[in-house]
C-alpha positions in Angstrom: 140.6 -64.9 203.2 138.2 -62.6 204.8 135.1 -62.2 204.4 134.4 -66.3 203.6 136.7 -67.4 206.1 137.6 -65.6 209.5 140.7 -65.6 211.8 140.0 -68.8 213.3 138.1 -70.6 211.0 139.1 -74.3 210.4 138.9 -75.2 207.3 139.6 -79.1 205.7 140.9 -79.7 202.5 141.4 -82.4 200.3 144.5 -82.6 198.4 143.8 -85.7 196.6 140.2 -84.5 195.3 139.8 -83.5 192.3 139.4 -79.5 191.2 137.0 -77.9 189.0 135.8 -74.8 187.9 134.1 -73.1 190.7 135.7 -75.3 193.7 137.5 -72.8 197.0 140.3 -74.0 196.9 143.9 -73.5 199.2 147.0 -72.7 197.2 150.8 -72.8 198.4 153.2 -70.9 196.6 156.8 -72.2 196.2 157.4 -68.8 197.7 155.3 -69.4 201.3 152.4 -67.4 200.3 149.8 -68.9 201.1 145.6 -68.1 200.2 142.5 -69.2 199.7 140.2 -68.5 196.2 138.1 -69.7 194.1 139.4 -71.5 190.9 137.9 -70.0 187.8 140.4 -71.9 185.0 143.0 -74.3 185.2 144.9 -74.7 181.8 148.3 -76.6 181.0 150.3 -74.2 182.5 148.8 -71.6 185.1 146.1 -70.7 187.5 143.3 -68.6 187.3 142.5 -67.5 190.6 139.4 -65.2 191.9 139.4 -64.0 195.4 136.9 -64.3 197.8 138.0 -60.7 199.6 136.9 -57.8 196.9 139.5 -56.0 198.5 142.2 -58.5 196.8 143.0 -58.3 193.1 142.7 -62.1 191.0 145.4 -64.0 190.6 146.9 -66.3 187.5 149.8 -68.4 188.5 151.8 -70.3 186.6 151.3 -73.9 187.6 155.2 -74.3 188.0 155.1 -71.8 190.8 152.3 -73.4 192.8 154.2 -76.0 195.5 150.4 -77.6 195.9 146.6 -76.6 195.9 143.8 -78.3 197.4 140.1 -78.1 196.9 138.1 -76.9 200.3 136.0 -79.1 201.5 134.7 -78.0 204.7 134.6 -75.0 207.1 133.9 -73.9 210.8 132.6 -70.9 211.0 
């Protein structure tokens, strides 16, 4: 999640809000994973994910994989 967020950070979410285009947002895998990026698209049925650390490729997930996302709302940093 580095560089935005740090080891550390607090970070609020809100899984009730809302997401669009451009929100950080958290997303939990039904697999564990769990990370932090920045929506780009969210279609019918998957993700389009950017991530904040260049050193971490995109992501598109299929939206039947994703156990919940929230939008970010907040940090300490």
């Amino acid at each position: 999640m580095e560089p935005i967020y740090r080891d550390g950070d607090i970070i609020i979410v809100a899984p009730q809000a809302s997401i669009r285009r451009g929100d950080r947002v958290v997303v939990k895998t039904r697999e564990g994973e769990v990370m932090a990026k920045q929506l780009l698209r969210r279609t019918a049925r998957k993700y389009e994910l950017q991530s904040l650390n260049p050193e971490h490729e995109d992501r598109t997930i299929p939206i039947e994989d994703v156990e919940w996302i929230a939008r970010i709302l907040w940090a300490s940093q």
